[in-house]
C-alpha positions, -999 to 999 in steps of 0.1 A, spaced: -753 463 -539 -741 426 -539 -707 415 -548 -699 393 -574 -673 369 -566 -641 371 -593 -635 339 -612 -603 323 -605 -574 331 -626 -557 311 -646 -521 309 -637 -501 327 -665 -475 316 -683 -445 329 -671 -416 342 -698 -385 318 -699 -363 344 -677 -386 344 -646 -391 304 -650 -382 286 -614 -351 268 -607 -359 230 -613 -348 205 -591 -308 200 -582 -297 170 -601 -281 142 -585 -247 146 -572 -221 130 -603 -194 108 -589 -163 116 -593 -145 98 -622 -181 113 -644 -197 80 -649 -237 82 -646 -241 49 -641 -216 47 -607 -229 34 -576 -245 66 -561 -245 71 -521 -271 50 -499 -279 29 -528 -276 -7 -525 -247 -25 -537 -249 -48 -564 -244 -86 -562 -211 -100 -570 -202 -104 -605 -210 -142 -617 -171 -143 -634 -157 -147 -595 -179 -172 -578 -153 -177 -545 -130 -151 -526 -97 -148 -538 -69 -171 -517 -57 -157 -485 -21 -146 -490 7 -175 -479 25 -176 -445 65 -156 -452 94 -181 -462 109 -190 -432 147 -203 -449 164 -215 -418 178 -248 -430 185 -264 -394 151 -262 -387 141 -281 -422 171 -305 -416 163 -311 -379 121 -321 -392 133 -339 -421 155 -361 -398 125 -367 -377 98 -370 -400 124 -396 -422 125 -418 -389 88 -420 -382 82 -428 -414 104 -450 -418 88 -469 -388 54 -468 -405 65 -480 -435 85 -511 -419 46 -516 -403 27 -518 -431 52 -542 -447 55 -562 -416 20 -566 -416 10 -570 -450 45 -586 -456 49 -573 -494 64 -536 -501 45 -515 -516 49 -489 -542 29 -461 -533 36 -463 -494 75 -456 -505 64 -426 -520 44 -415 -493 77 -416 -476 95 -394 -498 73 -368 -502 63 -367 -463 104 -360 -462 103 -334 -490 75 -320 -475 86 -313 -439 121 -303 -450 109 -276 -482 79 -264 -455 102 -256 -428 133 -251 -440 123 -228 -469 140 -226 -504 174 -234 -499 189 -255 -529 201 -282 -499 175 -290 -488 157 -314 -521 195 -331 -518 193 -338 -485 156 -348 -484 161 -372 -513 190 -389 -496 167 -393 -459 140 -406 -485 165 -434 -494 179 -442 -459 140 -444 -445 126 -465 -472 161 -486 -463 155 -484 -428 113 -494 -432 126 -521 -453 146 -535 -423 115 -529 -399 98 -550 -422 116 -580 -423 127 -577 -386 91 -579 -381 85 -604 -406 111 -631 -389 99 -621 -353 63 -639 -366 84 -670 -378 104 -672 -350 78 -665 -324 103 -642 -305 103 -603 -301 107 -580 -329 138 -559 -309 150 -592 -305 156 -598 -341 161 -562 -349 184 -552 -324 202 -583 -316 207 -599 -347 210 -567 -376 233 -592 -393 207 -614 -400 181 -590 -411 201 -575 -434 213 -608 -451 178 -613 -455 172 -581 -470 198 -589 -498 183 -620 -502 147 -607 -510 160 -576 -528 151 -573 -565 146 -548 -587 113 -535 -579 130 -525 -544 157 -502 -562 123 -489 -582 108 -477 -551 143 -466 -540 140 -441 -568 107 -434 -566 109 -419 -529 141 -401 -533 122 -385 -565 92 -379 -548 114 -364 -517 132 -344 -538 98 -329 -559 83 -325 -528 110 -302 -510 112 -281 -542 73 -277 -544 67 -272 -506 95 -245 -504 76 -208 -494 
C-alpha cells in the first residue's frame, strides 16, 4: 500500500465574527488632533515666522532715588570734564558732544534711580550745570595754551577770568546746546527708567 501525500489546503476564508483583532492603532494625543507630535518622533524645525528667541525678560525697577541722584551727580561731573576736553582740544563746542552729556545724565539717573517723576527734573538741570561746567574746562584749557601756564592755574586761580571769557564768547548756539542736553537728559531719564 503506498500513501499518497494530501495536497495542501487552502486556508479558508474565515466568517467576519471569527476574523483576528488587527493591529492597535496608534496612541491619539490628548486634545484629539491626528496630526500632534506623537512620542519619540522628532521635533519639527522652528517655525520660519520667529527667526530669533524671544528677549530675555528686564532686570526689576530698582526706584531708590539717592542712588540715581548720587550717579547722576557723578556721571554729570565726569562728563562734564570730557566735554571741557574735547572743546579744549578742538577749541569749538560742539553740538552733539552736549547731547552726549545729557543723555549720559538721563541715562545714569532713570537706570539707577528707577521711575520716580524727580528724577528727568533733576537730570535735566545736572545736564545744564555739566555742559556749564565743560564749557569752563574748555576755555580754562583754551587760555592755559595762550598763556603757556597750567590749566588749574587758570581754572582754579583765576574763575573770574574764565568766566568773563565765557560771556564774552557766548552766543546763541551755546544756549541751543544748553537746551539740547537738558532735553536730551530729561528724555533720557524718562526712557531709561525700569
Amino acid at each position: 500500500m503506498s500513501q499518497s501525500a494530501t495536497p495542501p489546503q487552502q486556508p479558508q476564508p474565515q466568517p467576519e465574527a471569527q476574523a483576528q483583532p488587527q493591529q492597535p492603532a496608534p496612541p491619539q494625543p490628548v486634545d484629539g488632533n491626528p496630526y500632534a507630535q506623537q512620542p519619540g518622533a522628532v521635533p519639527p524645525p522652528p517655525a520660519p515666522s520667529a527667526p530669533y528667541a524671544p528677549p530675555s525678560p528686564s532686570a526689576p525697577a530698582l526706584n531708590n532715588i539717592a542712588v540715581g541722584l548720587v550717579t547722576a551727580v557723578v556721571v554729570a561731573l565726569v562728563a562734564a570734564g570730557i566735554y571741557g576736553f574735547v572743546i579744549g582740544t578742538t577749541k569749538h563746542e560742539i553740538g552733539w558732544a552736549a547731547v552726549g552729556v545729557g543723555f549720559v545724565i538721563g541715562l545714569a539717573a532713570g537706570r539707577l534711580g528707577g521711575r520716580n517723576p524727580a528724577l528727568p527734573v533733576v537730570s535735566a538741570v545736572l545736564a545744564l550745570g555739566a555742559v556749564y561746567l565743560g564749557q569752563l574746562v574748555g576755555e580754562a584749557m583754551i587760555g592755559a595754551d595762550e598763556l603757556g601756564v597750567s590749566f588749574s592755574k587758570v581754572f582754579f586761580d583765576h574763575f573770574g577770568v574764565v568766566q568773563d571769557a565765557w560771556k564774552a564768547d557766548a552766543d546763541p548756539i551755546t544756549f541751543l546746546f544748553f537746551a539740547i542736553a537738558a532735553f536730551a537728559a530729561f528724555s533720557g531719564a524718562k526712557k531709561a527708567a525700569l
